[in-house]
N, C-alpha and C positions, 0 to 999 in steps of 0.2 A: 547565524542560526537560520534565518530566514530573509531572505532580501525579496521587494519587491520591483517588480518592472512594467511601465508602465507605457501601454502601444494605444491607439487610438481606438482599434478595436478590441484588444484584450490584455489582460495582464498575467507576467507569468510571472510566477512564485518560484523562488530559485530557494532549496535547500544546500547550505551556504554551511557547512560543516565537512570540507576537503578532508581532516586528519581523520576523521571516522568516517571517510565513504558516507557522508550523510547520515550515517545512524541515528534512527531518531528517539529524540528524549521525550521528555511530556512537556519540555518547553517548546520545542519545537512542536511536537503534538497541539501545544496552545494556540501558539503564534496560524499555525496553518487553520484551526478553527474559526478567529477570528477576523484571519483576513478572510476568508469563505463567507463569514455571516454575512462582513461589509459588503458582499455584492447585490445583497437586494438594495441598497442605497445607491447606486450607479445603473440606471436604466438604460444607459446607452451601450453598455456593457455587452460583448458578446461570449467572451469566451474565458475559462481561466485554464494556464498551461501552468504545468508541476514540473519542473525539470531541478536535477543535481548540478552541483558544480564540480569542476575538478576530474571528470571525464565518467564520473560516476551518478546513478539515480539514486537510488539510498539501499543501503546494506542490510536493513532491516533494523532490530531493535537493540541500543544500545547493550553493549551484555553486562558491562561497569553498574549500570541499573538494576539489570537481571539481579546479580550478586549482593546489591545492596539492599535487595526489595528480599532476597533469602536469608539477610543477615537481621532483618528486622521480624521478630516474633508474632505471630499472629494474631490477634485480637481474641478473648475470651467470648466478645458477644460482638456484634453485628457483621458488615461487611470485612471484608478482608482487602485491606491495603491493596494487596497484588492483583486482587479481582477490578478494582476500582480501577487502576492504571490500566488494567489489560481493556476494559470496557470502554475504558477514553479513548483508546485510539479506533474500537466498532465506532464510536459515535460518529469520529472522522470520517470512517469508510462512510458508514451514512449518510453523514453532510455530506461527501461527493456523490452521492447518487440521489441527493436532493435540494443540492444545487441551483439557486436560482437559472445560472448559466450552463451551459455546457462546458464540460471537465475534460481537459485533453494530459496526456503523462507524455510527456517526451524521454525516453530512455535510451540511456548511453554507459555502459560497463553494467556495473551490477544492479540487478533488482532482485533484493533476495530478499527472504519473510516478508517481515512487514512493507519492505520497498516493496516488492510484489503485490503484495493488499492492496497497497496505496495506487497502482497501473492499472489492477483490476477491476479498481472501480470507478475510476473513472471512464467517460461515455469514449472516448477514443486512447489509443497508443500508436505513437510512432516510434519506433526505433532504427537504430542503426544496426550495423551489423557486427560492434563491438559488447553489442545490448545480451548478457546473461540474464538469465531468470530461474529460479530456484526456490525452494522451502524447505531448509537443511533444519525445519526444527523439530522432527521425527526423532532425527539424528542425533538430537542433541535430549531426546528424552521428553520433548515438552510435544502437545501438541498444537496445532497452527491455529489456535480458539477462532480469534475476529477474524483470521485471511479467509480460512475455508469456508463460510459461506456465500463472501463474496466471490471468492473463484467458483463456486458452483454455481451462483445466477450467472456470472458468464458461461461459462464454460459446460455447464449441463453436470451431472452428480458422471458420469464415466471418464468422461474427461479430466475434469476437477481429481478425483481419485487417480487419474494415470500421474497426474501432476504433484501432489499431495505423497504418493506413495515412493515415488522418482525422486532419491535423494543426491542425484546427481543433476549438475547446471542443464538445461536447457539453452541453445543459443539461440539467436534472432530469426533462422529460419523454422527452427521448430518449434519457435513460438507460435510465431504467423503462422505454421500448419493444423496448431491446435488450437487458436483462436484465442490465444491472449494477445495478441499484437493486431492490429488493423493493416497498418501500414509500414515497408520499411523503404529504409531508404540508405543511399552511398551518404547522401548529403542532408541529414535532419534539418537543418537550418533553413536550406531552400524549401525543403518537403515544407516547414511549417510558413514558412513564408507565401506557397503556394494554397496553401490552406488558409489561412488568415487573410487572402486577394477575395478568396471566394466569400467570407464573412462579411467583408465589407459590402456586398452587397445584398445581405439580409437586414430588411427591419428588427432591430432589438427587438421587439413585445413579439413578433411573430415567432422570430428562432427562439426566444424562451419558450413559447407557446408550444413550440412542436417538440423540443426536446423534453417537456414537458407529459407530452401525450406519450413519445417515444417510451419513457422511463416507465410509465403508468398500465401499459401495456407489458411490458416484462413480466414474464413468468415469475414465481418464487421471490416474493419479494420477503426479506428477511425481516423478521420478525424482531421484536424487543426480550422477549422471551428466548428466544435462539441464541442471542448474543450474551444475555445474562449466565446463558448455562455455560455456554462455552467459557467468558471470565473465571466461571469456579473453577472448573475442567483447569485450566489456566493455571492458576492460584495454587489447586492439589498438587498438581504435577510439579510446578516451579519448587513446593515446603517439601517434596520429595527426595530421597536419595538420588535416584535417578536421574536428577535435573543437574543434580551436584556433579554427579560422575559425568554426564555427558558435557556440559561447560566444561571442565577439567581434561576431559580427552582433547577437548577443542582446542584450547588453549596450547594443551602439551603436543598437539599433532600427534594425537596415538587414537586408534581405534577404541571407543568405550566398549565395555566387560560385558554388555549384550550384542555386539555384533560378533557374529557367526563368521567360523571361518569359511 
């Protein structure tokens, strides 16, 4: 589910889920929460790297959940199940943009939906040139709740929307052209290897200190209110018809009954 790895200046969190392209559940959702907190307790710490296993970043959200979160009935009075799950994984995106440490994605094959979320918020991305990116869940009837406002503090609200609205893959150079990617590279490994030479020669409390400021400085910093709405948005769409038909076209590899010829 989650394997950790442990380098003298940084650790990288390998999502460890091959048969699903990483798709991630709300266990994994946990597991990656907590190993995040535990970095304010490692001061020497510089960096945490997010990378997939099995030649993939994460595929986004499990859809076996999706369906199971639609078979289960909605509450007559308070929150809503599916809003609550969809709001756990904003919290994530959050913890990575508040981070004790600086947040690196390493991506290789897919980073679609929520893989994506997860690239975007973090302070850097490297990828290769195997590295897709995408947010097919227009397509599938639902909208992109917790990604989209993380991709718009990066990406700026035009960009964010060319990307959002683009229900076809993105490859690695047009990611970097639009400014979800930092860096790409032939050879990730070394890239990150050459970047972690450079870490070791910051003092821990300074490089927090400045990624720190960096983060605080950003524009549009998203809100707890923004995220909540979105969860509902989330939640209606998922108890919807709509959500039905579009997982079901997915699945069946057929076009669902609102797209245009």
């Amino acid at each position: 589910m989650l394997r950790r790895e442990q380098h003298l200046t940084h650790w990288v969190l390998w999502l460890d889920a091959p048969t699903t392209r990483n798709a991630l559940t709300a266990d994994m959702v946990q597991a990656l929460h907590d190993a995040l907190t535990e970095t304010a307790e490692h001061p020497a710490l510089r960096a945490v790297v997010l990378r997939g296993v099995g030649g993939h970043f994460c595929a986004g959200g499990d859809f076996s959940s999706f369906q199971h979160m639609m078979a289960t009935p909605a509450p007559a009075q308070g929150t809503d199940p599916i809003a609550m799950a969809n709001r756990a994984f904003g919290q994530l995106l959050q913890q990575l943009q508040r981070c004790d440490v600086m947040t690196v994605a390493v991506v290789q094959g897919a980073a679609m939906g929520g893989g994506c979320g997860l690239a975007a918020s973090c302070d850097l991305v490297l990828a290769d040139h195997s590295a897709m990116f995408g947010t097919p869940e227009l397509g599938l009837g639902l909208p992109p709740a917790q990604i989209a406002p993380f991709l718009q503090m990066r990406l700026g609200t035009p960009r964010s929307m060319q990307l959002l609205m683009h229900t076809q893959r993105l490859n690695a150079q047009q990611a970097l052209e639009l400014g979800l990617v930092d860096g790409l590279s032939e050879d990730v490994d070394a890239a990150l290897q050459t970047w972690t030479q450079h870490w070791q020669h910051a003092e821990p409390a300074a490089l927090r200190s400045t990624v720190q400021i960096l983060r605080k400085g950003q524009p549009n910093a998203q809100t707890d209110a923004t995220l909540d709405f979105a969860a509902e948005q989330f939640a209606r769409s998922l108890r919807s018809g709509t959500a039905a038909e579009g997982l079901a076209a997915r699945q069946a590899k057929r076009p669902a009954r609102w797209t245009l010829p």
